[in-house]
RODO-2510 file (C-alpha; in nm, 4 decimals, decimal comma):
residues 366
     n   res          X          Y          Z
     1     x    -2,6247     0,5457    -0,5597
     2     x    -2,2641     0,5007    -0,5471
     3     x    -2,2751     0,4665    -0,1376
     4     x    -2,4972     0,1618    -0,1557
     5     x    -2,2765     0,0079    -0,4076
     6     x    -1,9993     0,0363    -0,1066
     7     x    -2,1790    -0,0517     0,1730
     8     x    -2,2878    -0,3815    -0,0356
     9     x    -1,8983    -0,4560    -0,0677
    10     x    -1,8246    -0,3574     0,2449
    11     x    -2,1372    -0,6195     0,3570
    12     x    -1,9976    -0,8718     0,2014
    13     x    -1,6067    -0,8303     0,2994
    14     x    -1,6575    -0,8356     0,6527
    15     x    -1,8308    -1,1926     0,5676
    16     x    -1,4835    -1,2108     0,4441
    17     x    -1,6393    -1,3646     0,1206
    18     x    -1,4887    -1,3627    -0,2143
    19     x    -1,5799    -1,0227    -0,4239
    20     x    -1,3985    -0,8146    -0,7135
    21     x    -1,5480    -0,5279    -0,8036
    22     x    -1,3924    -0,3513    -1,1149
    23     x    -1,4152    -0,0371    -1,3788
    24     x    -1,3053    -0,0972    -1,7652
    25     x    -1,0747     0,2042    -1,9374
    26     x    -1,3112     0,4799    -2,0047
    27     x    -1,6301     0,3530    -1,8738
    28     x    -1,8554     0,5421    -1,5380
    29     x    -2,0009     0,1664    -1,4836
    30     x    -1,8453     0,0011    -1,1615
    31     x    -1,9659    -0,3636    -1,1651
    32     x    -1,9391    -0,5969    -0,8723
    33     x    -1,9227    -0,9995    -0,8527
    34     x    -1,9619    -1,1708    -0,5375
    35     x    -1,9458    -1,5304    -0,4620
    36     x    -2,1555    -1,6972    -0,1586
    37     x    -1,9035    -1,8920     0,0174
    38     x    -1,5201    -1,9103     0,0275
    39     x    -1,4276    -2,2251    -0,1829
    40     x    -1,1383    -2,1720    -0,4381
    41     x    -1,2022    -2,2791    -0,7670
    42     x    -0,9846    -2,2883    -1,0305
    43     x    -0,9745    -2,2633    -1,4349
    44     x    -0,9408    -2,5518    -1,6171
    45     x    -1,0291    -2,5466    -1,9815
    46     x    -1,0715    -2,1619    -2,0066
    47     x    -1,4657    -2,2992    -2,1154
    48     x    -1,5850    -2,1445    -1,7255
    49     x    -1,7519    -1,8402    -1,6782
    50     x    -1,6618    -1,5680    -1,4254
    51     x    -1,3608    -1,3395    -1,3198
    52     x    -1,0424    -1,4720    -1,3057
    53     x    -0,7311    -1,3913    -1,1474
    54     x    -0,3859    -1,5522    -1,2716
    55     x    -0,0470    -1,5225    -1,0471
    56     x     0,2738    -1,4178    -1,2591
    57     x     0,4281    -1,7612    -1,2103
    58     x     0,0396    -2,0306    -1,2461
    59     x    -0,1337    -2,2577    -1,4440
    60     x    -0,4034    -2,2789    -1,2469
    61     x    -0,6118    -1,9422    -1,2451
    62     x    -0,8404    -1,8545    -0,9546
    63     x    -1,1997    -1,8046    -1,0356
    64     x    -1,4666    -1,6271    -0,8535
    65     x    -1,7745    -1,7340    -0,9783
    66     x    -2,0829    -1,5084    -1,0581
    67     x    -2,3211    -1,5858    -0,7904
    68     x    -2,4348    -1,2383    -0,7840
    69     x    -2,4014    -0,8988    -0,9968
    70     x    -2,4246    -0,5477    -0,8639
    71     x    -2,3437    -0,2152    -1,0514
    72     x    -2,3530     0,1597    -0,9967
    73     x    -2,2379     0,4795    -1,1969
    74     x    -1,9363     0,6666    -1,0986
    75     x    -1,8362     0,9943    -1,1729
    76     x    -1,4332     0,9945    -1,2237
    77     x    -1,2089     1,3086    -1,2770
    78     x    -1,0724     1,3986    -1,5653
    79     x    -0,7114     1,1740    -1,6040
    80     x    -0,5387     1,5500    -1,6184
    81     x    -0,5798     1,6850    -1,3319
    82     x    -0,3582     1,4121    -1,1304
    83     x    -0,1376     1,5443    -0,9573
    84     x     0,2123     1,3606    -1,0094
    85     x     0,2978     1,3731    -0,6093
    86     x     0,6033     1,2217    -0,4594
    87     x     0,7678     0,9178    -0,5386
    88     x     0,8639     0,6546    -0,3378
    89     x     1,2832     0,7450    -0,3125
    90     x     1,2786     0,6236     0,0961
    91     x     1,2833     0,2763    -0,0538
    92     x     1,6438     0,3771    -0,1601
    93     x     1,8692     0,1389     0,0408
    94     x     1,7422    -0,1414    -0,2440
    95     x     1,8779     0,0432    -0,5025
    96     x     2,1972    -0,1443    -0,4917
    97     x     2,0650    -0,4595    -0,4702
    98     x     1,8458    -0,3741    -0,7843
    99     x     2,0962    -0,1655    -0,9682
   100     x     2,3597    -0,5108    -0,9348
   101     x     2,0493    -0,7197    -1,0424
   102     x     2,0293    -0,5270    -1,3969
   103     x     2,4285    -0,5337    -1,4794
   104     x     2,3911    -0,9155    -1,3790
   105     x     2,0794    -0,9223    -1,6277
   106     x     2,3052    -0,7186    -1,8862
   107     x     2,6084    -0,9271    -1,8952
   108     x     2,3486    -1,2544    -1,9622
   109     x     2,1684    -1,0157    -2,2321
   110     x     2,5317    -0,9743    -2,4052
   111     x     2,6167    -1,3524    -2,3649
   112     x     2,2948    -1,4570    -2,5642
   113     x     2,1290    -1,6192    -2,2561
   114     x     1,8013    -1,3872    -2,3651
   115     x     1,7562    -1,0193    -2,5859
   116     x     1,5214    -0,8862    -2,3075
   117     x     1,3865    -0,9233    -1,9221
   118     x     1,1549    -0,7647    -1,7406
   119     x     1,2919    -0,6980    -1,3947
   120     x     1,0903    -0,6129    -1,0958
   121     x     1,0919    -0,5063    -0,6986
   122     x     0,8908    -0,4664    -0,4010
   123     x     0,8134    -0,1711    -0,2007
   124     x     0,6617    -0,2295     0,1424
   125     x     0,4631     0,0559     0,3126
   126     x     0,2130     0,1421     0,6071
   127     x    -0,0835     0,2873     0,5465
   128     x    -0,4453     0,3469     0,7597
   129     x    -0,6409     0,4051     0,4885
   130     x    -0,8834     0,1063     0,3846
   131     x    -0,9172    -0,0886     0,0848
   132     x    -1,2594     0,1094    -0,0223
   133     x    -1,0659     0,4051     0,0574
   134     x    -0,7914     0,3173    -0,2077
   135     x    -1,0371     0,1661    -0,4663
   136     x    -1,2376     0,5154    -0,5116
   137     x    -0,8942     0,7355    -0,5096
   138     x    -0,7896     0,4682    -0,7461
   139     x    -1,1119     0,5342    -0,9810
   140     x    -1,0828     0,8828    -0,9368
   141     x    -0,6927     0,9265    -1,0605
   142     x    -0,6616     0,6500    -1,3456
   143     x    -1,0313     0,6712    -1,5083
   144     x    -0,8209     0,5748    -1,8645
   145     x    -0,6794     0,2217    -1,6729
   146     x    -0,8772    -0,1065    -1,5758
   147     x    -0,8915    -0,0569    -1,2205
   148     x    -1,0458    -0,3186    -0,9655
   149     x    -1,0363    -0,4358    -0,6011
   150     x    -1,0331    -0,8238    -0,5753
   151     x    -1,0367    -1,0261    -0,2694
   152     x    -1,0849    -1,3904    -0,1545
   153     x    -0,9946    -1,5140     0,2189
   154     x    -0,7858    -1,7624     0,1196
   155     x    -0,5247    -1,5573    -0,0812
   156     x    -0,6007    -1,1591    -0,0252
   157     x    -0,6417    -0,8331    -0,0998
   158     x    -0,5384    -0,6805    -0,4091
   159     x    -0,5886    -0,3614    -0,5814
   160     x    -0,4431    -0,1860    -0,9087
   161     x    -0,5161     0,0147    -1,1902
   162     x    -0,3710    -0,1479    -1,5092
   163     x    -0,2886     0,0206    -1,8529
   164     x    -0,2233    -0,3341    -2,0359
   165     x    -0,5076    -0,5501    -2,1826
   166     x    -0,3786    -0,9189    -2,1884
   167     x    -0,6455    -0,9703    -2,4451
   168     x    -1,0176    -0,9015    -2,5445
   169     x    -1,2269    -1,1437    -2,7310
   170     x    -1,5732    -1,0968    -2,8852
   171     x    -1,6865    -1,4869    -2,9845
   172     x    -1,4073    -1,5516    -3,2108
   173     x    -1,2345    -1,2154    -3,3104
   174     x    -0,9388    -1,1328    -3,0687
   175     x    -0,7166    -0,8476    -2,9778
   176     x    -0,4267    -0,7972    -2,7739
   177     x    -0,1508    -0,5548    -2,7259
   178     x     0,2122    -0,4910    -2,7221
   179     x     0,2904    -0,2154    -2,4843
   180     x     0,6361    -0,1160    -2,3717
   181     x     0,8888     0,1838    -2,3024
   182     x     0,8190     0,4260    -2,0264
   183     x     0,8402     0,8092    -1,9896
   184     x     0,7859     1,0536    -1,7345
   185     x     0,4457     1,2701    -1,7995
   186     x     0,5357     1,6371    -1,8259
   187     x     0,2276     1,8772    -1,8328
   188     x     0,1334     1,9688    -2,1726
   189     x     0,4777     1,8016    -2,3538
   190     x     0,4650     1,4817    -2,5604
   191     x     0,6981     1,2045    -2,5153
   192     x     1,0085     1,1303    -2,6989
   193     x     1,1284     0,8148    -2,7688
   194     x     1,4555     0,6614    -2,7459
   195     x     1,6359     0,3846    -2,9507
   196     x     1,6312     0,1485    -2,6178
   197     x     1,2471     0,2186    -2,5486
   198     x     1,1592     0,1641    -2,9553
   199     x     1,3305    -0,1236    -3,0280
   200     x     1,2053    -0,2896    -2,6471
   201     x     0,8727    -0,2252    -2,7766
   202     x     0,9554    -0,3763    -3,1039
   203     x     1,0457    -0,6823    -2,9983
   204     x     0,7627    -0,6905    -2,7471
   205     x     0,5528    -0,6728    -3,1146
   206     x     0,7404    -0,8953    -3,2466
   207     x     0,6688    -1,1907    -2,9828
   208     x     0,3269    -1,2014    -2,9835
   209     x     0,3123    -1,2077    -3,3608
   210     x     0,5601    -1,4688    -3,3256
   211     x     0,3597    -1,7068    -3,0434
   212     x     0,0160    -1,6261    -3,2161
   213     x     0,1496    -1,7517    -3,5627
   214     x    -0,0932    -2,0343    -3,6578
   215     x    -0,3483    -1,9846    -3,3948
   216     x    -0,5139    -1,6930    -3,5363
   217     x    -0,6008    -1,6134    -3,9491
   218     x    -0,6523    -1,2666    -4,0559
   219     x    -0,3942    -1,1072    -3,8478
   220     x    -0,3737    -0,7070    -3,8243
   221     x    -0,0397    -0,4859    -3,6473
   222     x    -0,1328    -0,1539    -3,5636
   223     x     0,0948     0,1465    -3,6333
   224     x     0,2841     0,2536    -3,2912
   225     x     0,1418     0,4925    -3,0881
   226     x     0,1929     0,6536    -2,7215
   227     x    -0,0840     0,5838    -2,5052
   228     x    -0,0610     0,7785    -2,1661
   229     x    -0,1236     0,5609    -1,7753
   230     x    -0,1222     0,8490    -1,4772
   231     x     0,1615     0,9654    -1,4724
   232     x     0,4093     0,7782    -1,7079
   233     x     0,3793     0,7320    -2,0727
   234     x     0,4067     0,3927    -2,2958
   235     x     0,4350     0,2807    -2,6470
   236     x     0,1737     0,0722    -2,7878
   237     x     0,0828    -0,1630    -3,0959
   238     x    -0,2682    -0,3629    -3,0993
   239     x    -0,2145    -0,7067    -3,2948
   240     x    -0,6077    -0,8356    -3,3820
   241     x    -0,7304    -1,1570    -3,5903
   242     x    -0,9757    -1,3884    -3,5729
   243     x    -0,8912    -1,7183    -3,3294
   244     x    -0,8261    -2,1208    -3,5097
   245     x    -0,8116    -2,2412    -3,1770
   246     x    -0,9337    -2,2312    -2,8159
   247     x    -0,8868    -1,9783    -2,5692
   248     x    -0,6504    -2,1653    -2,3265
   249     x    -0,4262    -2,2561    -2,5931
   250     x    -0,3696    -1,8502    -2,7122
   251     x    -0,3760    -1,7454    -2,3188
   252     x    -0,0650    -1,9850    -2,2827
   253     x     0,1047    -1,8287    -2,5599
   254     x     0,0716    -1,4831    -2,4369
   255     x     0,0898    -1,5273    -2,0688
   256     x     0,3309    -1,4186    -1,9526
   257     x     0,3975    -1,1305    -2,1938
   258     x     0,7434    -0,9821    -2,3436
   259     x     0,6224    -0,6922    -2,1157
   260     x     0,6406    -0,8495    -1,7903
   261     x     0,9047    -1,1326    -1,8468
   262     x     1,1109    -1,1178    -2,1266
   263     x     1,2663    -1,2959    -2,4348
   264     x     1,2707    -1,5723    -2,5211
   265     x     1,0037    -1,6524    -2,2596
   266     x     1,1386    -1,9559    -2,0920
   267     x     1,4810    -1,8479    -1,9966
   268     x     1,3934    -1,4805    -1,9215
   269     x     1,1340    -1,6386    -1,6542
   270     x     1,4004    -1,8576    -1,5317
   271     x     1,6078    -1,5755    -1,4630
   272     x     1,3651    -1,3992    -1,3208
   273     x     1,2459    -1,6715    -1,0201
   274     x     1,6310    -1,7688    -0,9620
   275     x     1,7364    -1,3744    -0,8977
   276     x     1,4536    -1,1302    -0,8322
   277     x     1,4874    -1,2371    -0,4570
   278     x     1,1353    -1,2053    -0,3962
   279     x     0,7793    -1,4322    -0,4917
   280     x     0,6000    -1,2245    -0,7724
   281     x     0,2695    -1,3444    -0,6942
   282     x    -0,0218    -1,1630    -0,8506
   283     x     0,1847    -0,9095    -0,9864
   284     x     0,2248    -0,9290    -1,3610
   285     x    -0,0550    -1,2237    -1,3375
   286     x    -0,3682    -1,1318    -1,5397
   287     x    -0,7563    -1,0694    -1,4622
   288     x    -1,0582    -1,0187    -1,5740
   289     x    -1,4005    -1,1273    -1,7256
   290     x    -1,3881    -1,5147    -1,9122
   291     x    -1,6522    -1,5511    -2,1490
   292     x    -1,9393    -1,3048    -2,0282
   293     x    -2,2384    -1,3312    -2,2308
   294     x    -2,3693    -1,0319    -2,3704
   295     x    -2,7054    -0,9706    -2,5551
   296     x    -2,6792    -0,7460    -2,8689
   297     x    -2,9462    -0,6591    -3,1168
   298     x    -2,8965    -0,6516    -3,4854
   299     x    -3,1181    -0,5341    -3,7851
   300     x    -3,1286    -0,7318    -4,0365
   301     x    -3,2882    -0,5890    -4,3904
   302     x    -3,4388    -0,7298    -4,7156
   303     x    -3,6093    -0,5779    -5,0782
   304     x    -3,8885    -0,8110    -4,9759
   305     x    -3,9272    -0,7796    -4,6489
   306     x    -3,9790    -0,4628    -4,3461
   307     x    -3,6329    -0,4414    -4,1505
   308     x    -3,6337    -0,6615    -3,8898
   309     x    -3,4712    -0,6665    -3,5238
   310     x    -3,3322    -0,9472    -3,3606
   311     x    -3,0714    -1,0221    -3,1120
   312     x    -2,7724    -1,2740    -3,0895
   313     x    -2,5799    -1,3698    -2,7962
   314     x    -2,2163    -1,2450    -2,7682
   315     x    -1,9139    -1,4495    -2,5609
   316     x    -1,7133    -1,2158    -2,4751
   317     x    -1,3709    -1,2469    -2,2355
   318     x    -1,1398    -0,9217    -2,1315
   319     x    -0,8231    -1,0392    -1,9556
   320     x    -0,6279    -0,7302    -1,8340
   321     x    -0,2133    -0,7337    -1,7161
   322     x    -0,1544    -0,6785    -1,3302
   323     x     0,0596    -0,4303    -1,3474
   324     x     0,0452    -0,1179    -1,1362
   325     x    -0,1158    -0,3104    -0,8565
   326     x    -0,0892    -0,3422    -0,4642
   327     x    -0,1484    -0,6423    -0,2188
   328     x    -0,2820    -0,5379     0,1273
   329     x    -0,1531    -0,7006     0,4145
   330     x    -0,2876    -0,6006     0,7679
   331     x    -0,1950    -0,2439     0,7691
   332     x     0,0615    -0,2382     0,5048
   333     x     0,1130    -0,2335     0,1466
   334     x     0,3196    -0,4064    -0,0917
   335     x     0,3369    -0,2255    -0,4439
   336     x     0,5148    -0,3683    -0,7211
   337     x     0,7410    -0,1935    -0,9823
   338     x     0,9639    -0,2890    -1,3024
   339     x     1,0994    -0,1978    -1,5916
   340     x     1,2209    -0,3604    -1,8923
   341     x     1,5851    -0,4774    -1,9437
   342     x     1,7864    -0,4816    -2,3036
   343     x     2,1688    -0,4601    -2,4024
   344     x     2,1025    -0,0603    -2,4419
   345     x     2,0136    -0,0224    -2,0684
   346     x     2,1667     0,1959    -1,8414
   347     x     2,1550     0,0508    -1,4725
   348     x     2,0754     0,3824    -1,3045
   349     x     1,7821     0,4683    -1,5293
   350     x     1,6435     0,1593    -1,4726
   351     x     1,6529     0,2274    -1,1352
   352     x     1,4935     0,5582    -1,2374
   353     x     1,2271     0,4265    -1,3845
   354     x     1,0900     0,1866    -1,1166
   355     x     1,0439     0,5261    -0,8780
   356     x     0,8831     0,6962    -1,1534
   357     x     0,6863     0,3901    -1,1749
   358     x     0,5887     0,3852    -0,8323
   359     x     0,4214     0,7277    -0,7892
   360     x     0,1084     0,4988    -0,9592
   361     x     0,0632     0,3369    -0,6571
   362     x     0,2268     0,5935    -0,4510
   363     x     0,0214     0,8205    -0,4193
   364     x    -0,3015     0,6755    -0,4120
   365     x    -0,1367     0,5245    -0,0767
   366     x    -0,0704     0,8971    -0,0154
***
């Protein structure tokens, strides 16, 4: 039952030991990992197995290592029957600071300093409810996202629910995505797209295709499409191939994305830590499962012999963007919002955009 899956989290964070415990887009599965003691290890060749957990600005991802497994079915809602709630507008004596951030970011867009940057703020508020709380009002609101509590005593507490897949990888076939633009959900309406939020999302396409150029063969860009996450609707692409070279290499090209930071990568980062006026963290980091081994039968037939069944062994790795996440400090919360910045941008929209945005979080606080 669901309930014993809790109370053997619970067990185990008031041990204050490291756990994560996680649902993929789509799935009723809820799989736990727990680690017996509190040592922080870190990737180093990307060769490791476990779940890992990458800060925005790192080169040295955590990972909790799979010292035991623990899983248990659970019944979400259907994604349309969220209600949109309230936003977070009493945050609103930042909105100068942030609205002065993106004309600053604008003027260096129009000099040529960068084409795009993802800009981002923090909203800081209390709340009584506890982390198990959130986790299960996060599974029931956003069954379509990746959503996960992770926790280790000598960084934090972190939740989110995350619309963005870093990457998947199944031995050596990979697939990533390009997702940007944002829209209000409407009941029953589709989305339309403006010039600014089409032409972000194609140079967000662009990129990748761009950093993965000789490091995977074979290479396939989907056609566009709008994908919807709660309450706010993206564009998407999926760019696919099959990898020439390791795993860290590839994660180091991608991380972090066009979606998070900008373009080009290097001085849209720089611009990022020198003015944002506030340490990132694990927001717009990545997570997930590094090279889980999965056992999959196959048939294999022949005119001269009865069809056969045997099974291989799969490596597979799912790496998923923090976005849409919150970090749980005593009895407050930090949530984290952004939005994308180009030449077409309009300051107050922007600004509009980050309190649609942070209705995500919102109100599962609420």
């Amino acid at each position: 039952m669901f309930s014993d899956f809790l109370n053997k989290i619970n067990a185990h964070f008031s041990k204050k030991l490291p756990f994560v415990a996680y649902r993929k887009p789509g799935e009723e599965m809820v799989k736990a990992i727990f680690q017996k003691d509190d040592e922080l290890h870190h990737i180093k060749s990307y060769t490791e197995i476990g779940f890992v957990f990458n800060a925005f600005d790192s080169t040295a991802p955590i990972l909790l290592q799979v010292d035991e497994k623990f899983e248990a079915v659970y019944q979400s809602k259907n994604e349309s029957d969220i209600s949109v709630g309230q936003s977070l507008k009493k945050d609103i004596d930042k909105k100068e600071f942030y609205i002065d951030f993106v004309k600053k970011a604008i003027e260096k867009i129009n000099k040529g300093v960068f084409e795009k940057v993802v800009l981002s703020r923090k909203i800081e508020i209390a709340t009584s409810r506890k982390p198990l709380e959130l986790f299960q009002t996060l599974l029931a609101m956003y069954p379509s996202a990746f959503c996960y509590i992770w926790y280790h005593p000598k960084v934090g507490l972190w939740l989110g629910a995350t619309p963005e897949i870093l990457l998947k990888t199944e031995n050596k076939r990979i697939t990533t995505m390009s997702l940007a633009g944002t829209k209000a959900y409407i009941l029953n309406e589709e989305p339309v797209w403006e010039e600014k939020e089409v032409n972000e999302q194609a140079l967000v396409t662009q990129y990748i295709a761009n950093a993965l150029d000789g490091k995977i063969e074979k290479a396939i860009i989907s056609e566009r499409e709008s994908i919807r996450a709660g309450n706010v609707w993206h564009l998407r692409s999926s760019i696919s191939g099959i990898m020439k070279t390791n795993l860290k290499e590839i994660v180091g090209a991608l991380h972090p994305t066009p979606a998070v930071c900008g373009l080009p990568k290097e001085t849209s980062k720089a611009f990022i830590l020198k003015n944002e006026g506030y340490k990132r963290e694990y927001y717009t980091g990545f997570l997930g499962e590094l090279n889980f081994k999965e056992e999959k039968e196959r048939t294999a037939t022949s005119r001269n012999q009865e069809s056969k069944a045997y099974k291989t062994i799969i490596t597979k790795s799912r790496l998923f963007v923090n976005l849409r996440c919150m970090q749980i400090m005593d009895k407050k919360v930090m949530i984290y919002v952004g939005g994308g910045v180009t030449n077409k941008s309009v300051p107050e929209k922007e600004w509009e955009e980050t309190v649609i945005k942070s209705t995500t979080m919102g109100n599962v606080i609420a």
